[in-house]
C-alpha positions as CSV (number, residue, x, y, z in Angstrom):
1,X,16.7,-86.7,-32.4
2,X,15.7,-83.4,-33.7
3,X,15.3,-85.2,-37.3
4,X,13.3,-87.9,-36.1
5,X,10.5,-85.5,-34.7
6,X,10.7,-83.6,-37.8
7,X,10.1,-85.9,-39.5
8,X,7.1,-87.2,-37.8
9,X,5.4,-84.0,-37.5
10,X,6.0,-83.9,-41.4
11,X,4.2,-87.4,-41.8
12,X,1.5,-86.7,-44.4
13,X,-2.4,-88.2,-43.9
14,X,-1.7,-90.6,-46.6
15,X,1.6,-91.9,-45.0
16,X,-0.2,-92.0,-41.6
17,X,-3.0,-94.0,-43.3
18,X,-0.6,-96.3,-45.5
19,X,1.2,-96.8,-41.6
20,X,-2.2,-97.8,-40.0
21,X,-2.8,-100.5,-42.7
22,X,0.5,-101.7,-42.7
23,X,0.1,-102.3,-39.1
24,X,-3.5,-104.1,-39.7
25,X,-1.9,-106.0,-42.5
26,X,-0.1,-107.6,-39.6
27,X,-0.8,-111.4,-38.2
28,X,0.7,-109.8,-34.9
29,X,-1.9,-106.9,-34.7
30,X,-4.5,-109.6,-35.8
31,X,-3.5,-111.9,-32.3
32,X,-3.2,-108.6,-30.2
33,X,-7.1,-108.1,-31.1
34,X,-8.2,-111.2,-30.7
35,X,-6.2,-111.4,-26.8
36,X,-8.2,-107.7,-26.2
37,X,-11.4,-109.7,-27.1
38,X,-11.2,-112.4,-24.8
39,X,-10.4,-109.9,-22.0
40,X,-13.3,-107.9,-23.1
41,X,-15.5,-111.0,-23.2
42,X,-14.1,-112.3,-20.1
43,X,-14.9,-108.6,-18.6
44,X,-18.9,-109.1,-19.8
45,X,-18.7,-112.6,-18.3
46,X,-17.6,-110.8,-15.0
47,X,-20.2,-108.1,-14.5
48,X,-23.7,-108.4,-15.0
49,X,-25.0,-106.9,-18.0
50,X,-27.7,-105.2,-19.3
51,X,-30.7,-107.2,-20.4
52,X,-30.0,-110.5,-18.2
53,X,-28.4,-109.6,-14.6
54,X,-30.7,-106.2,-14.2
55,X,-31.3,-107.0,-10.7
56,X,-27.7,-107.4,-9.6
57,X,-26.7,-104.1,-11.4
58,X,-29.4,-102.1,-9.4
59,X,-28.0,-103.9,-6.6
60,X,-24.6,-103.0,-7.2
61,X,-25.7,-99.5,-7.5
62,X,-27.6,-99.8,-4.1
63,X,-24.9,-101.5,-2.8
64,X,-21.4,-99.9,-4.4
65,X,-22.7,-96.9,-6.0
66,X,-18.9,-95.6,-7.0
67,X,-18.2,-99.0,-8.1
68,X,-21.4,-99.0,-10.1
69,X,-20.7,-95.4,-11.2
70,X,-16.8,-96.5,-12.7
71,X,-18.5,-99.7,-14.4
72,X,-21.1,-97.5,-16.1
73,X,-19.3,-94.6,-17.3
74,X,-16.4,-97.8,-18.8
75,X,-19.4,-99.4,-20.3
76,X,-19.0,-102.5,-18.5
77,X,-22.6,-103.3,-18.3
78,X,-23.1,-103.3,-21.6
79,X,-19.7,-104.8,-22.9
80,X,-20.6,-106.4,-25.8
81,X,-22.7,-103.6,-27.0
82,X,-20.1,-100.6,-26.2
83,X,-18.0,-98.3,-28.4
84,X,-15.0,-100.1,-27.9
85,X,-16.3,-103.4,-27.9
86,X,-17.4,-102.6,-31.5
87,X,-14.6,-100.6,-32.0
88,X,-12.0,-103.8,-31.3
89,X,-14.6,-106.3,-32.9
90,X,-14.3,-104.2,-36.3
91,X,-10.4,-103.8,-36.4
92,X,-10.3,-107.5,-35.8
93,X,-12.7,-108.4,-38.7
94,X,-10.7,-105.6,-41.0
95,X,-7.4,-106.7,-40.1
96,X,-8.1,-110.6,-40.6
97,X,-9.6,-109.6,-44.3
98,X,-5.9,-107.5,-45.2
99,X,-4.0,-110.7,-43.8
100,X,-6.5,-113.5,-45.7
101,X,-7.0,-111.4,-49.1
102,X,-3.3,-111.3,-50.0
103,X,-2.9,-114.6,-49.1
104,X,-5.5,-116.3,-51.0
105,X,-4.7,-114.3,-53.9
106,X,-0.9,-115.8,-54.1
107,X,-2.9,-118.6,-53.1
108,X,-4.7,-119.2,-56.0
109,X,-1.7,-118.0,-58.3
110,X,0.2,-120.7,-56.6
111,X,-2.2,-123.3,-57.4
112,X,-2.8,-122.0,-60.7
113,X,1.0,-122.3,-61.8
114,X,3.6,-124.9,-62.7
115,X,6.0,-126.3,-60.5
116,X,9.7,-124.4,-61.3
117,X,12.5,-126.3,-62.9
118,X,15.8,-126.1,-60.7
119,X,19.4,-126.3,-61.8
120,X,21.6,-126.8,-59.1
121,X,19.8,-130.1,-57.4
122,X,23.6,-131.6,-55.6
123,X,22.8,-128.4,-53.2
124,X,19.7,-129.3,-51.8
125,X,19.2,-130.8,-48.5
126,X,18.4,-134.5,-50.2
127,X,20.2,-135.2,-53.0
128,X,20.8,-138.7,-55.0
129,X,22.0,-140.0,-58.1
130,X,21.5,-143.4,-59.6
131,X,22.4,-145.0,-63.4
132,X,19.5,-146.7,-65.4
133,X,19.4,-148.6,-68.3
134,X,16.7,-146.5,-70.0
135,X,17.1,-143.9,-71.7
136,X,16.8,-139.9,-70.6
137,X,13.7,-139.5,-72.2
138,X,12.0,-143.1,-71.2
139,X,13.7,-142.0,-67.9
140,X,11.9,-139.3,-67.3
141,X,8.5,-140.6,-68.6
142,X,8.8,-143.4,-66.0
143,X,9.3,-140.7,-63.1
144,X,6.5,-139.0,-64.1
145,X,4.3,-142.1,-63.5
146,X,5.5,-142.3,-60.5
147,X,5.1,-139.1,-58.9
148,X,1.4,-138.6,-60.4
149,X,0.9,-141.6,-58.7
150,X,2.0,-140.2,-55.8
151,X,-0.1,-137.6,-55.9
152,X,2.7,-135.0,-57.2
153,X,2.1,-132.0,-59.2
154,X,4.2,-132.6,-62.3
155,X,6.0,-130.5,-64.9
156,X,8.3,-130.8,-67.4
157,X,11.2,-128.7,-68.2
158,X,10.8,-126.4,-71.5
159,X,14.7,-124.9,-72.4
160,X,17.3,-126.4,-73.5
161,X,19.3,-129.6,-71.8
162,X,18.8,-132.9,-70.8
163,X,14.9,-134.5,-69.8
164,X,13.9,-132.7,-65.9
165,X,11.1,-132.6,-64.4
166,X,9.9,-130.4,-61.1
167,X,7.3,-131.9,-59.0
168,X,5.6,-131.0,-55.7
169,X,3.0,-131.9,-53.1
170,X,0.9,-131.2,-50.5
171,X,-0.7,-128.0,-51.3
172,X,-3.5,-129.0,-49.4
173,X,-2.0,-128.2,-46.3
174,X,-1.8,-124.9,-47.0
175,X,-5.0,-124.3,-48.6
176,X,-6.4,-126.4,-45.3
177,X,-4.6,-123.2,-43.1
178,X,-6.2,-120.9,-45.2
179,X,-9.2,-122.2,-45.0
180,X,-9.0,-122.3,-41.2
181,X,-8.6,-118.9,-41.0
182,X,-11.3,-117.9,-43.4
183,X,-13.4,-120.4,-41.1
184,X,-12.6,-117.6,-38.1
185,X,-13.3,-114.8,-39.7
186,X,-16.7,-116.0,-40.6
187,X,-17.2,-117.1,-36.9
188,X,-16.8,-113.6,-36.1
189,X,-19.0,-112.5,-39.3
190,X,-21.7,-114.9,-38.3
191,X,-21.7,-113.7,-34.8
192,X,-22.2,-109.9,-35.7
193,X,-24.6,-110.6,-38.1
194,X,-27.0,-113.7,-35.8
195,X,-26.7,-111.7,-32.9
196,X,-26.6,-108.2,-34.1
197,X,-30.2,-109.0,-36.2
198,X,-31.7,-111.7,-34.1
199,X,-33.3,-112.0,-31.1
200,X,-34.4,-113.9,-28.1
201,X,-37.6,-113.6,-25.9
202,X,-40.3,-115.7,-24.0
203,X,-43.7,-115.8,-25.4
204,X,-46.1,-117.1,-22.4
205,X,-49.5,-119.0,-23.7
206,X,-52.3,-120.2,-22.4
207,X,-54.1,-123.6,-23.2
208,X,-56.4,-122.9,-26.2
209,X,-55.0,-118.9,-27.1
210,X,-52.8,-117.9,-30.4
211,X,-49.5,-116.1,-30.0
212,X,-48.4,-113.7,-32.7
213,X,-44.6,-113.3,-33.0
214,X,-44.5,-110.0,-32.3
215,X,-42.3,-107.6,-30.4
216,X,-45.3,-105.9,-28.5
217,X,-46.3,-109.8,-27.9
218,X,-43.4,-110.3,-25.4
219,X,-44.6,-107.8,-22.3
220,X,-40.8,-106.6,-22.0
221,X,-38.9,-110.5,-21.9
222,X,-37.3,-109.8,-25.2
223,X,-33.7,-109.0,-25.7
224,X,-33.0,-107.8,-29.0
225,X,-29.8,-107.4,-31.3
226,X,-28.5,-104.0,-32.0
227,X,-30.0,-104.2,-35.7
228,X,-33.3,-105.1,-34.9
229,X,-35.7,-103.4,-36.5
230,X,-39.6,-104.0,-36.6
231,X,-39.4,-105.8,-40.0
232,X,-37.0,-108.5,-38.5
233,X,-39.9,-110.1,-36.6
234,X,-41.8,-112.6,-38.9
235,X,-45.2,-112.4,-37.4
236,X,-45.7,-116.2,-37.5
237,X,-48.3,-117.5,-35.1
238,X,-48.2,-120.7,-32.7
239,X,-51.8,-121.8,-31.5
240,X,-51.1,-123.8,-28.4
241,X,-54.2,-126.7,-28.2
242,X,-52.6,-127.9,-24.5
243,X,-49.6,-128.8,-22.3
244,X,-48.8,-131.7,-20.7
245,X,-46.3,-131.9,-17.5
246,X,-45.1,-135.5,-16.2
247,X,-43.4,-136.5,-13.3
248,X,-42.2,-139.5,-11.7
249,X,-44.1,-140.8,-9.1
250,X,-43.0,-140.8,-5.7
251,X,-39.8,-138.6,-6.6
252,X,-41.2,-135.8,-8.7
253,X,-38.9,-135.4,-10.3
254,X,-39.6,-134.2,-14.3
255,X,-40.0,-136.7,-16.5
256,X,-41.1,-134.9,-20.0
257,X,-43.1,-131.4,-20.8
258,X,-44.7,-131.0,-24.0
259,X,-46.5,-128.4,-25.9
260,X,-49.1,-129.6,-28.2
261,X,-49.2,-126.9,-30.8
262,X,-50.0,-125.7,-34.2
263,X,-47.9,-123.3,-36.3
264,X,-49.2,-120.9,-38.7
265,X,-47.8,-118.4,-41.4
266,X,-47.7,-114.8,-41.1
267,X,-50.7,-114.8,-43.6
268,X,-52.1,-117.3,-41.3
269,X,-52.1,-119.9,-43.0
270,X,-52.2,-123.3,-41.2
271,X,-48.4,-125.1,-41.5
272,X,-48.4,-128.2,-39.5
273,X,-48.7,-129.2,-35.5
274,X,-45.8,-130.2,-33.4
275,X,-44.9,-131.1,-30.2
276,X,-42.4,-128.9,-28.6
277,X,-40.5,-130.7,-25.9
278,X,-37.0,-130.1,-23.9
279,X,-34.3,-130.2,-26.8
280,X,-36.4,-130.7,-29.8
281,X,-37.9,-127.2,-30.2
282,X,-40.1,-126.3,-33.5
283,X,-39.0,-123.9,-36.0
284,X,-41.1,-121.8,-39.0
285,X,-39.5,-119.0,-41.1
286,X,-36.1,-119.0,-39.1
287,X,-37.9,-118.6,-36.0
288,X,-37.4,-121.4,-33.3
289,X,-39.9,-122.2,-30.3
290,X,-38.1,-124.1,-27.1
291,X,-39.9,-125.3,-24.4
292,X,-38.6,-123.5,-21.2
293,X,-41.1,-123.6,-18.7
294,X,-45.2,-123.8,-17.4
295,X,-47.5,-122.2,-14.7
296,X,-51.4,-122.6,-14.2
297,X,-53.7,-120.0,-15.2
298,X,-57.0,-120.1,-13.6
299,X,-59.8,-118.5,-15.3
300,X,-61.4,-115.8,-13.0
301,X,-65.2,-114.5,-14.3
302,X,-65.6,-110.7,-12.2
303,X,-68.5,-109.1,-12.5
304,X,-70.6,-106.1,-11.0
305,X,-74.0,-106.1,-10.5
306,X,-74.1,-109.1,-12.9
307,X,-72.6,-107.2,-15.9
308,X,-68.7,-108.8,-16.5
309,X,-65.8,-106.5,-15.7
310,X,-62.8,-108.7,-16.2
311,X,-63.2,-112.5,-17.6
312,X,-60.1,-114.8,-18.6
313,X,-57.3,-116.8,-17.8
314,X,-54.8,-115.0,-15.3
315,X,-51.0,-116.5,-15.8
316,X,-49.8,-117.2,-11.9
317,X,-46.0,-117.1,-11.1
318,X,-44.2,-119.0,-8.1
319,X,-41.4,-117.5,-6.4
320,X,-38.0,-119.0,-5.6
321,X,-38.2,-122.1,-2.7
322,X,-36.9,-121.9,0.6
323,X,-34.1,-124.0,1.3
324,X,-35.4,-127.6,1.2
325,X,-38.8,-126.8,-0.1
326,X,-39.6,-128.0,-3.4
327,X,-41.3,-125.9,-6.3
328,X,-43.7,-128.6,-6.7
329,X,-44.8,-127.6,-2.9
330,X,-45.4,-123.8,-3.4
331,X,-49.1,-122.4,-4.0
332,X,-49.6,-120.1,-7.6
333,X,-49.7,-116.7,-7.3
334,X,-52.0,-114.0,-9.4
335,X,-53.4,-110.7,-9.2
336,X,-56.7,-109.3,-10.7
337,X,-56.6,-105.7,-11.0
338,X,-60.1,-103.8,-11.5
339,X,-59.3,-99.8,-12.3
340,X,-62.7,-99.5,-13.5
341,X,-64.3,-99.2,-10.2
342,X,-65.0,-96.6,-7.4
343,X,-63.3,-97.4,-5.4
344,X,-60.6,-99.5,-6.9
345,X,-60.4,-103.2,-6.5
346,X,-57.8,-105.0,-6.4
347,X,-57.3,-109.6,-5.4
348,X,-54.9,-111.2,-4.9
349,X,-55.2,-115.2,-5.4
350,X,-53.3,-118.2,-4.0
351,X,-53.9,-121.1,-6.2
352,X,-53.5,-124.8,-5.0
353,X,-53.7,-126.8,-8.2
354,X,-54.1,-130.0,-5.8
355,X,-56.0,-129.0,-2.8
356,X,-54.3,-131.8,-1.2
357,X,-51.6,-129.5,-0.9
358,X,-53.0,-126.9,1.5
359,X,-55.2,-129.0,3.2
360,X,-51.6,-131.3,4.2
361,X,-49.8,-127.7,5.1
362,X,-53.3,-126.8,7.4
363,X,-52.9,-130.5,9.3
364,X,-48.8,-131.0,9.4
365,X,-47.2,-127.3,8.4
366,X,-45.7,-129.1,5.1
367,X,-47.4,-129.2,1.9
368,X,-47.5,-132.0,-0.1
369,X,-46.3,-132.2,-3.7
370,X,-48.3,-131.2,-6.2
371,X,-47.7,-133.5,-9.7
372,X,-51.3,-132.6,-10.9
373,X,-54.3,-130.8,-11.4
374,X,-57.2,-132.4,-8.0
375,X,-59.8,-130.4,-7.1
376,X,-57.7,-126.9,-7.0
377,X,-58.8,-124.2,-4.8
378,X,-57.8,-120.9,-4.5
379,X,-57.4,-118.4,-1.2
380,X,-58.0,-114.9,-1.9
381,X,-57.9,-111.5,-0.7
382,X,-59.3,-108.1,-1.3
383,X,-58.6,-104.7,-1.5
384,X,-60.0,-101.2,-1.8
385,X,-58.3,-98.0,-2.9
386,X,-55.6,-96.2,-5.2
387,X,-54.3,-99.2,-7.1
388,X,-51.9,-96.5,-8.6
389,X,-52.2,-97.5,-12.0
390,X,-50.4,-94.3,-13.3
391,X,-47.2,-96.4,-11.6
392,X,-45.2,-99.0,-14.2
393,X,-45.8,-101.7,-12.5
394,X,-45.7,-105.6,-12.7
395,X,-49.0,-107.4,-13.9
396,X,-48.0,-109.9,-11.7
397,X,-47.5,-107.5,-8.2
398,X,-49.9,-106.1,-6.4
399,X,-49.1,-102.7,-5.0
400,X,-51.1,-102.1,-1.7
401,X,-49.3,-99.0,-0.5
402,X,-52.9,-97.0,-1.2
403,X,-55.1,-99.5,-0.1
404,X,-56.8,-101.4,2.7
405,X,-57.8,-105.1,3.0
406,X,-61.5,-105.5,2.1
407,X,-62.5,-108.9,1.5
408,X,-60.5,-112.7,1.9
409,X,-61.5,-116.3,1.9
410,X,-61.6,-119.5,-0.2
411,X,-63.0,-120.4,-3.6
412,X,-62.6,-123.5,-5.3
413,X,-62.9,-124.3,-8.9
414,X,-66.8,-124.1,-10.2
415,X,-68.0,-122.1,-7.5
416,X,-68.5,-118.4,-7.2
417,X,-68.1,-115.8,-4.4
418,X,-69.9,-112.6,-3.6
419,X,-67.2,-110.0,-2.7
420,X,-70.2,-107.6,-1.5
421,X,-71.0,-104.6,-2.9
422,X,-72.5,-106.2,-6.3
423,X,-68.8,-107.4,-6.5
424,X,-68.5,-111.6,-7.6
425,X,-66.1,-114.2,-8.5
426,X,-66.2,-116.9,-9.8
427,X,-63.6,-119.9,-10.7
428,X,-64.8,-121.6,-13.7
429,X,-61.7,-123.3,-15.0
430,X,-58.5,-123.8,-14.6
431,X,-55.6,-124.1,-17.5
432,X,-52.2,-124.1,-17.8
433,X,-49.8,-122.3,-19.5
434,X,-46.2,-122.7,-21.5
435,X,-43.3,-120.6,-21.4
436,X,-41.9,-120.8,-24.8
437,X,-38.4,-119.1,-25.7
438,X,-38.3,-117.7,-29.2
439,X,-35.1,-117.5,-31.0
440,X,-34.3,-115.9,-34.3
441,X,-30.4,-116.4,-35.2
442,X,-30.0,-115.6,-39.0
443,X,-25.7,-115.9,-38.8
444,X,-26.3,-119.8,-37.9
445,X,-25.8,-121.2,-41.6
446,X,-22.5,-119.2,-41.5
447,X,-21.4,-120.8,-38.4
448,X,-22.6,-123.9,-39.7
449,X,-20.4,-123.3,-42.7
450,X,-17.6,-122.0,-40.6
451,X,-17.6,-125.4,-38.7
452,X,-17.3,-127.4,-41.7
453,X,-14.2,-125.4,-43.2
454,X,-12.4,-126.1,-39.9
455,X,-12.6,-129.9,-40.4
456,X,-11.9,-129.7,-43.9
457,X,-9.1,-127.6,-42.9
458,X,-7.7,-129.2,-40.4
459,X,-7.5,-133.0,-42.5
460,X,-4.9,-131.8,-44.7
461,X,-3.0,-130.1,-42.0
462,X,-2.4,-133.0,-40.1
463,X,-2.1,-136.0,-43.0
464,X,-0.3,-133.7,-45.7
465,X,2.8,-132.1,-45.5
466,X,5.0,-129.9,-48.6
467,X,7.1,-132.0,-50.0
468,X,9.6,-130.4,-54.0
469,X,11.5,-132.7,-55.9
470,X,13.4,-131.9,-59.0
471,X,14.5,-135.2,-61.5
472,X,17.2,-134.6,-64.5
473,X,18.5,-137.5,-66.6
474,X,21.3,-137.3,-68.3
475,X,22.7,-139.8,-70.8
476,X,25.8,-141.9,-70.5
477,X,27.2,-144.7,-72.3
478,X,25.5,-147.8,-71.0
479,X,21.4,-145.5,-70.7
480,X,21.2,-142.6,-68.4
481,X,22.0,-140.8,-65.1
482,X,19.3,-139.5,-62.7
483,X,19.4,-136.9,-60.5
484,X,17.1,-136.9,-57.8
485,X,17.2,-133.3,-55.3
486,X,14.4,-132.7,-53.0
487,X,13.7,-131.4,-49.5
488,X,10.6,-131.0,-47.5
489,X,8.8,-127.8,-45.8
490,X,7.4,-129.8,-43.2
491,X,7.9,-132.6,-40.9
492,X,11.1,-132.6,-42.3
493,X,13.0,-135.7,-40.0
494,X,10.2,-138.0,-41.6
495,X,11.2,-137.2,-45.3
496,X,15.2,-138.6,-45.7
497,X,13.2,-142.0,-45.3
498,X,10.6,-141.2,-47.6
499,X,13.4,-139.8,-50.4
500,X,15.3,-143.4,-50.2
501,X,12.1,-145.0,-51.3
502,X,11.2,-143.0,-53.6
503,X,14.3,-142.3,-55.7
504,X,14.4,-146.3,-55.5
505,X,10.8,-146.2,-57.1
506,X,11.9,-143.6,-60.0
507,X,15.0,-145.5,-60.6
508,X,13.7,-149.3,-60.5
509,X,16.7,-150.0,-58.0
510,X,15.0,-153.6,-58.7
511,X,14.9,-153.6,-61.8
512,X,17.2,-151.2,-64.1
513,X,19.9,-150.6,-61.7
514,X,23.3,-151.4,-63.3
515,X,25.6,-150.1,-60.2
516,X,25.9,-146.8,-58.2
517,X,28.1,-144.0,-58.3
């Protein structure tokens, strides 16, 4: 005992090093990671996580702070981008590499060399021997026919003694399961490197305005990879001309959304127009555009004493339904916040993009659907005060806290409102607007590439197998003697059948056969 801990405490950095690569060398320590990654990823898939779930972590914190607290301080909000998410990740990728280097060196040596001549063939697992008229040599250059023909890799013998020849097969399959595993490990490479320097966001545009692909462009909906830098974003530009939202009619339900867009460069330059739609998003400079959503943006003129304050289109949001309500019944809702002013103005709109809508709710208490744009009107209301604009606060929220209700009523599209004071609105137009989501994954061509070593991996593995066969011929008084030995690595049941027909085939039982020993 006492020798054993000396020992250990007399284990040099060197040894301890040459120990912890011997141990990452390992298939075993390789499966070990890979089973403390999918409980790490199953964790993430658990608890919500930084960047998409932030309401239900400040709830949990509101809710459970010592839950909340444990989670934090383990890094369980942010799994996939903590120390020891990263630190598992990395040994997985460094321990895969030591297990695939070695083996697609001897790999490639393997392939690179000649089968090896055997000697003792009566002790292998298959063994047969059969006269032939030919001679050794013509003997052996009729076997050799035959197993090329087969497919075989042939060789012949170079010492001394009678004609041989070692043959094998089905190298394939092993370079197939090598090239599965390299197909893994560039899974993982492609993953670190798409995720870790890509992004994804959602630009929001209105009809007739140019989006700059941009990270100050995205108001906060971007989430970016841990790599991201500034230069990563391509600065391409998407000019949005209009949208176009179907439905079918009586249902509602969607029946195709379209963006009607052009795409320029980063130099401007014009590239060509598309039409982004559900599944068939547009792509420039490794930067894709899906179509994920839409919302109205009226166009509200404010001015004071005639002179304009605020003019433009201002994006509305919906919140979730009520149970058995749909969407397509809910009123838009915007803010128009004016900090210039003494005192502070702030309105809050309710637009009805179909007036049909609220003038149903006003008769029966149920709004109607709204599938399109009829004579929209919008409600609105007033207020004066501290709009607290030192706050961070939603563009879309008005904070009222500081203020008191000063003016509400009704305008409809075309018509203008005096608010008092010198204070108008007016409703010139409405538009809408699309939500795009913009995607930049560079590691997709090494997925892509990944995917297609699997199936090329995978045909040999299931249609090949290792087969060795060693052929002598030796010569006796009426031509020669063969000597067939072979056995099989794999699928070894379905080979004692396949060795009858084939030393049959380098014999010519048919045809040269003059008896059996």
């Amino acid at each position: 005992m006492s020798s054993t801990v000396t020992s250990t405490r007399r284990m040099t950095l060197r040894q301890s090093l040459a120990l912890v690569w011997r141990t990452l060398r390992s298939m075993r320590t390789a499966l070990v990671l890979l089973l403390l990654l999918g409980v790490a990823a199953v964790a993430g898939s658990l608890v919500p996580q930084v960047g998409t779930s932030n309401a239900r972590i400040l709830a949990m914190f509101r809710d459970h702070p010592l839950r909340a607290d444990i989670y934090d301080k383990l890094g369980l909000f942010d799994v996939f981008g903590s120390w020891w998410f990263t630190l598992i990740y990395t040994l997985l990728l460094i321990s895969l590499a030591a297990c695939l280097f070695p083996r697609t060196r001897a790999m490639v040596r393997n392939i690179r060399s000649r089968p090896q001549p055997s000697r003792e063939l009566d002790g292998m697992r298959h063994y047969a021997v059969r006269p032939v008229a030919a001679e050794p040599e013509r003997a052996i250059a009729d076997a050799r026919r035959v197993l090329r023909r087969r497919f075989f890799r042939v060789a012949g013998s170079n010492g001394g003694g009678p004609p041989a020849l070692a043959a094998e097969k089905g190298l394939a399959r092993e370079v197939g399961s090598l090239l599965f595993h390299w197909s893994f490990f560039l899974i993982l490479v492609g993953m670190v490197w798409g995720k870790g320097t890509g992004f994804t966001g959602q630009a929001v545009i209105v009809e007739g305005q140019t989006w700059t692909e941009a990270a100050a462009n995205y108001d906060g909906r971007i989430n970016e990879g841990r790599f991201t830098g500034d230069g990563d974003h391509s600065g391409v530009r998407i000019h949005v001309d209009d949208f176009t939202a179907t439905y079918r009619i009586p249902s509602g339900i969607p029946e195709d959304f379209v963006t009607h867009a052009a795409l320029y460069d980063a130099n401007g330059g014009y590239v060509r127009t598309v039409d982004i739609r559900v599944n068939h998003p547009a792509e420039i400079d490794g930067v894709k555009f899906y179509q994920f959503g839409y919302g109205w943006a009226p166009v509200v003129d404010v001015r004071q004493d005639g002179e304009p304050i605020a003019s433009g289109p201002v994006v509305c949001t919906q919140g979730p339904p009520p149970p058995g309500v749909s969407a397509l019944q809910l009123p838009w809702n915007c803010v128009v916040k004016l900090p210039t002013l003494t005192p502070q103005v702030g309105i809050r709109f309710e637009l009805w993009p179909d007036s049909r809508g609220l003038y149903a709710l006003l008769q029966t208490g149920r709004a109607m659907p709204m599938l399109t744009q009829f004579a929209p009107v919008m409600t609105y209301t007033a207020y004066r005060g501290d709009l607290r604009a030192e706050l961070v606060q939603n563009a879309t929220v008005l904070d009222t806290t500081g203020m008191r209700r000063w003016k509400q009523g009704v305008i409809g599209a075309g018509e203008t409102k005096d608010l008092g004071s010198g204070l108008s609105v007016s409703f010139p137009d409405l538009r809408q607007y699309t939500v795009l989501e913009v995607k930049r994954d560079r590691g997709l061509w090494i997925m892509f590439l990944a995917a297609l070593l699997i199936l090329v991996g995978l045909l040999p593995a299931l249609y090949s197998s290792r087969r060795k066969l060693w052929v002598t011929a030796e010569p006796d008084g009426r031509g020669s003697v063969v000597k067939v030995g072979g056995f099989a690595l794999q699928r070894r049941s379905q080979f004692e059948e396949e060795f009858a027909k084939l030393v049959d085939e380098l014999t010519g039982t048919s045809r040269d056969r003059v008896g059996a020993l």
